[in-house]
PATI-668293 format. One record per residue (C-alpha): residue in three letters; x negated, y, z. Coordinates in pm, whole numbers, padded with zeros to 5 digits, always signed. Layout:
residues N
AlaXYZ;...
This chain:
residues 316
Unk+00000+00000+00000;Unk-00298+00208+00049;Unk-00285+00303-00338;Unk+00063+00409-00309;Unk+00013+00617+00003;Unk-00276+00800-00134;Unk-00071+00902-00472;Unk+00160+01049-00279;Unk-00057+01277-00075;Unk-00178+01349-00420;Unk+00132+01480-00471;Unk+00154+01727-00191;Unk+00411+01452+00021;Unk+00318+01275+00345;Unk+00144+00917+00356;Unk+00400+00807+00654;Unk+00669+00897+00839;Unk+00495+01015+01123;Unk+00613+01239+01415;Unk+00403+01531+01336;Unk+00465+01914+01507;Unk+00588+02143+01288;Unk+00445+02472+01242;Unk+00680+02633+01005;Unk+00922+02880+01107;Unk+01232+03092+01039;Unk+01152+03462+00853;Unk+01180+03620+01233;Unk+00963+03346+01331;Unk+01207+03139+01534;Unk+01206+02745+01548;Unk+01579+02680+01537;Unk+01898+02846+01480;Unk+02246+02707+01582;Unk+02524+02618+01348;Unk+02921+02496+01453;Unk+03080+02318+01130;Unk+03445+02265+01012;Unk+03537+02657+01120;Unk+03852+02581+00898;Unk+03995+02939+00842;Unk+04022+03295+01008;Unk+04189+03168+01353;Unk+03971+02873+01389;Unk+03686+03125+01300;Unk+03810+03372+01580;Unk+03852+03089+01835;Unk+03472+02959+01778;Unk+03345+03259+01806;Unk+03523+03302+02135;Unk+03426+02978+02272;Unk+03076+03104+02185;Unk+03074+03426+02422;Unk+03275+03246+02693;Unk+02989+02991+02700;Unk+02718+03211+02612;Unk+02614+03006+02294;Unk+02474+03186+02014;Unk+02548+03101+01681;Unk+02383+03198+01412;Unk+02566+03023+01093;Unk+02944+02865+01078;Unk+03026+02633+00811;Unk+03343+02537+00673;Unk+03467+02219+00464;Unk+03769+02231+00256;Unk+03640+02509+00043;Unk+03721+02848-00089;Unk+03977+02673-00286;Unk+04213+02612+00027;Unk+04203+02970+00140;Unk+04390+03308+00024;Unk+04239+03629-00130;Unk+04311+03770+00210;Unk+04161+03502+00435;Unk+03860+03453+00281;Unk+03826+03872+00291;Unk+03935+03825+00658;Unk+03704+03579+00747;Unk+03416+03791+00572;Unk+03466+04088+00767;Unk+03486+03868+01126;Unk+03150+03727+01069;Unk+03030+04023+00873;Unk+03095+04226+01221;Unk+02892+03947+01423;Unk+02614+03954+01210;Unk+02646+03578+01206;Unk+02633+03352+00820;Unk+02921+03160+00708;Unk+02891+02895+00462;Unk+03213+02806+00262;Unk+03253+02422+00073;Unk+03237+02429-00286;Unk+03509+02218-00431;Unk+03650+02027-00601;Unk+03443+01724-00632;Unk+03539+01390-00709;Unk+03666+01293-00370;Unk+03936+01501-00413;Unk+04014+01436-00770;Unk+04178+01168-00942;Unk+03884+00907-00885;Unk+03972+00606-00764;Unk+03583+00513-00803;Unk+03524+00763-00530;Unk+03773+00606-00290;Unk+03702+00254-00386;Unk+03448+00072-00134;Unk+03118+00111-00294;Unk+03202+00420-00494;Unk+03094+00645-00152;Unk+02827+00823-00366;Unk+03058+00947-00608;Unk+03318+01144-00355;Unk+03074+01410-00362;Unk+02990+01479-00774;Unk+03194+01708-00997;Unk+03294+01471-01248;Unk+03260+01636-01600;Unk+03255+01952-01780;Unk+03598+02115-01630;Unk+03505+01993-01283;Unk+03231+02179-01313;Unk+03377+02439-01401;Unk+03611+02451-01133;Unk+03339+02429-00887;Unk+03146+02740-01029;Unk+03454+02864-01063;Unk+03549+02855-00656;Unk+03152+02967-00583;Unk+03237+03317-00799;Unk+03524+03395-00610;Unk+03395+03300-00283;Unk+03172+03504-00371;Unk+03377+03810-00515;Unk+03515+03776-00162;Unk+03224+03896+00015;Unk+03085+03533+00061;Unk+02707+03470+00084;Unk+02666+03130+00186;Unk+02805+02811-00019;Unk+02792+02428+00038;Unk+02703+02236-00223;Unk+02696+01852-00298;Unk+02640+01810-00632;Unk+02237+01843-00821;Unk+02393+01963-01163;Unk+02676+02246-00972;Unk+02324+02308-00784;Unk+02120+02377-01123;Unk+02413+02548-01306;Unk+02480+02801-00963;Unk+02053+02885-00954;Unk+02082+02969-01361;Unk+02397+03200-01271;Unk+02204+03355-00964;Unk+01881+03443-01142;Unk+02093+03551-01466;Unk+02326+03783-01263;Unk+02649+03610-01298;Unk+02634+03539-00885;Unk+02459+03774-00646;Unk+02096+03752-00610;Unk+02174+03753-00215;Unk+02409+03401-00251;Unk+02270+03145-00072;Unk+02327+02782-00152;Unk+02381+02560+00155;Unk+02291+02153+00049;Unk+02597+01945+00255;Unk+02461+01678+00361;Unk+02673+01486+00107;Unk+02444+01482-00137;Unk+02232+01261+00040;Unk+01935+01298-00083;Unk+01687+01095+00268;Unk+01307+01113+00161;Unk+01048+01376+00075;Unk+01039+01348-00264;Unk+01410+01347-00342;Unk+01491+01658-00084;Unk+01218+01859-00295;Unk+01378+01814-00571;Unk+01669+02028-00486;Unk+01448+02290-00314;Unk+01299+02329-00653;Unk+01641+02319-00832;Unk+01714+02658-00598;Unk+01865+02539-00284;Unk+01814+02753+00031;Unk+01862+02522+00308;Unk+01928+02105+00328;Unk+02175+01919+00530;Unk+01979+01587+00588;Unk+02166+01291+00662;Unk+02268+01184+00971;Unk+02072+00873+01086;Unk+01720+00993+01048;Unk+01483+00914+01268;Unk+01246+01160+01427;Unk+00932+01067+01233;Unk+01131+01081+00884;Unk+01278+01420+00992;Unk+00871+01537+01031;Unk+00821+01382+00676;Unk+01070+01559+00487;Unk+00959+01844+00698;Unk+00653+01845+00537;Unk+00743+01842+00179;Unk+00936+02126+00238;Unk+00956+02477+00286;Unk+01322+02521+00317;Unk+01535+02509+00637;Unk+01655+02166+00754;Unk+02019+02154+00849;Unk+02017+01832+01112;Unk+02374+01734+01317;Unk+02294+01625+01670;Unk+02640+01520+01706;Unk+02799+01351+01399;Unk+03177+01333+01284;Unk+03286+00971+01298;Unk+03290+00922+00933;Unk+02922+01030+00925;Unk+02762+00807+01153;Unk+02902+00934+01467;Unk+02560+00991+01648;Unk+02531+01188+01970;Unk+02203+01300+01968;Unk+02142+01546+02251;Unk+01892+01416+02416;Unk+01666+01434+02112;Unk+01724+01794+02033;Unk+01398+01928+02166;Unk+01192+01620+01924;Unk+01425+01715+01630;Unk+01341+02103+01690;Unk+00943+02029+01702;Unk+00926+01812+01418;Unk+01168+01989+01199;Unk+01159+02391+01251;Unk+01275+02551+01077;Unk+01580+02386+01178;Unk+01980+02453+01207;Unk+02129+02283+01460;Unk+02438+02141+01366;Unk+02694+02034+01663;Unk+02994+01825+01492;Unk+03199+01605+01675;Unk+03252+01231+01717;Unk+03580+01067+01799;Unk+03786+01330+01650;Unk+04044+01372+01375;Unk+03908+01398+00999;Unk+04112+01756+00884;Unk+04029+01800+00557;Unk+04178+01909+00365;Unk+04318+02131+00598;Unk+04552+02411+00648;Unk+04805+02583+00875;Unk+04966+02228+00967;Unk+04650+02149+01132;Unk+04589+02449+01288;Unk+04605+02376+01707;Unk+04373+02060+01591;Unk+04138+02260+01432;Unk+04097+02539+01703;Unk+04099+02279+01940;Unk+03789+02088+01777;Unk+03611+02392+01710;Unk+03614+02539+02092;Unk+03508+02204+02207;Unk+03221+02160+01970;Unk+03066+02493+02071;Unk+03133+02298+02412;Unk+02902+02036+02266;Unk+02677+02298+02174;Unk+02657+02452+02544;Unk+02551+02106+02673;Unk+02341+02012+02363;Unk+02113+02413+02443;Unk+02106+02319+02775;Unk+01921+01981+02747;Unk+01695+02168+02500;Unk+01628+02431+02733;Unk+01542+02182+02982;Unk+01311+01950+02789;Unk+01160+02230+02574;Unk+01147+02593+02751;Unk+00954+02717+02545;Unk+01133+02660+02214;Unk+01238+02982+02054;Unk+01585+03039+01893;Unk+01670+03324+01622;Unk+01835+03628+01776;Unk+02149+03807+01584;Unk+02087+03965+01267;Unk+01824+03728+01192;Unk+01614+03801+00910;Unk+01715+03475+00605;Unk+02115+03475+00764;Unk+02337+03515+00458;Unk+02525+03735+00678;Unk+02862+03809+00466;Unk+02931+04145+00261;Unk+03231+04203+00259;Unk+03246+04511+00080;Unk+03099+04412-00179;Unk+03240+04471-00535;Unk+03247+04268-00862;Unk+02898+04492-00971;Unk+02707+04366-00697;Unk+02739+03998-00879;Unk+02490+04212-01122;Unk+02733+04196-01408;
């Protein structure tokens, strides 16, 4: 194996998963940065943020699933000027994929992989099509799950047709779990990556070298993910893999997406307890690792919303 191991040193990747320090750091020179997921529209939004001062948590980036698709002209607008005011990022989903489509492939037992791809040309479309108004809307982060949406948004970006300021968020849905795959989509123009779930601490510090972008890792992982509760590890994941967002989801709780003003209660519910999560998860890490330095609000690299932003500033 030696061959193999030197060629990929060679190649600027590690030789072994190996539970090395990282020295890298956020633009304001911070280790780690805390994110809450599934903030499904403007009252779950206002609830987390709550939560978040009740408990003293700060958090830097809220993410959201079931897209820009599933919300108004007004909430999106609404939920721009909330986190615009907090000087904290919010990512939105960029759907539809084929999960949500009419793919039976992608609900069929070993079509998993394919839930998250735009399946041809109009899906495609539809996808860039939900990123631009997201956008339009004062937007500046976006999830994305798909290596040819991923492409296609980067062209748009450095031609003007989305802001140069848009930052594209990689849900960890694509999947991609070694060095050399994750560096592909940093050089395809993604800003931060949502690893998967089950990695261990020495494979976080591999990627972690191949890469210069953020690492998105969950510490606590909805059901349908893995459902790993992984607070006791925060302090190794932070010291192998700063720059790092930590992600606090939830296990043993509902899947809402898609969701909407049916599921409301639920989803206020789950976000206030998974800044909860996020209380006892910073607390841990304060204990095991003082010294560990967290972002404070407005970070320098947050894609803070703007939500006064006109059609112009897409550079058009």
């Amino acid at each position: 194996m030696r061959q193999t191991r030197d060629f990929l040193r060679s190649q600027g990747l590690p030789r072994e998963d190996a539970p090395v320090t990282s020295t890298k750091r956020f633009p304001d020179g911070a280790q780690y940065r805390v994110e809450i997921p599934s903030t499904e529209g403007p009252e779950v939004l206002d609830a987390v943020l709550a939560e978040a001062d009740a408990r003293q948590v700060v958090v830097h980036r809220i993410s959201q699933g079931s897209g820009g698709m599933l919300l108004t002209d007004a909430e999106l607008r609404e939920m721009a000027r909330t986190a615009a005011a907090r000087s904290v990022e919010l990512s939105l989903f960029a759907r539809p994929v084929a999960g949500w489509d009419t793919s039976p492939m992608a609900t069929a037992a070993g079509g998993g992989p394919v839930a998250a791809q735009a399946r041809g040309t109009e899906q495609l479309v539809h996808v860039l099509e939900d990123i631009k108004r997201t956008a339009e809307a004062g937007i500046r982060s976006v999830l994305i799950t798909d290596l040819g949406v991923l492409k296609t948004a980067s062209a748009m970006r450095a031609a003007g047709d989305l802001p140069p300021d848009l930052q594209f968020k990689i849900s960890v849905q694509m999947g991609l779990a070694n060095p050399a795959a994750v560096r592909i989509a940093e050089d395809l123009g993604a800003d931060t990556y949502n690893v998967p779930t089950d990695l261990s601490i020495g494979q976080l510090a591999a990627i972690r070298a191949a890469t210069e972008l953020p690492l998105d890792v969950y510490v606590e992982a909805p059901d349908d993910l893995g459902g790993f509760v992984r607070h006791f590890e925060i302090a190794e994941i932070v010291r192998v893999a700063a720059p790092v967002h930590v992600k606090f989801g939830l296990r043993n709780a509902p899947n809402i997406y898609p969701s909407g003003s049916h599921l409301t209660p639920t989803a206020v519910a789950l976000g206030r307890e998974r800044v909860r999560r996020a209380r006892i998860g910073l607390d841990l890490l304060h204990r095991y690792a003082p010294a560990a330095e967290a972002s404070q609000l407005a970070a320098d690299g947050l894609a803070v919303p703007r939500p006064d932003s006109t059609v112009d500033d897409l550079g058009r």
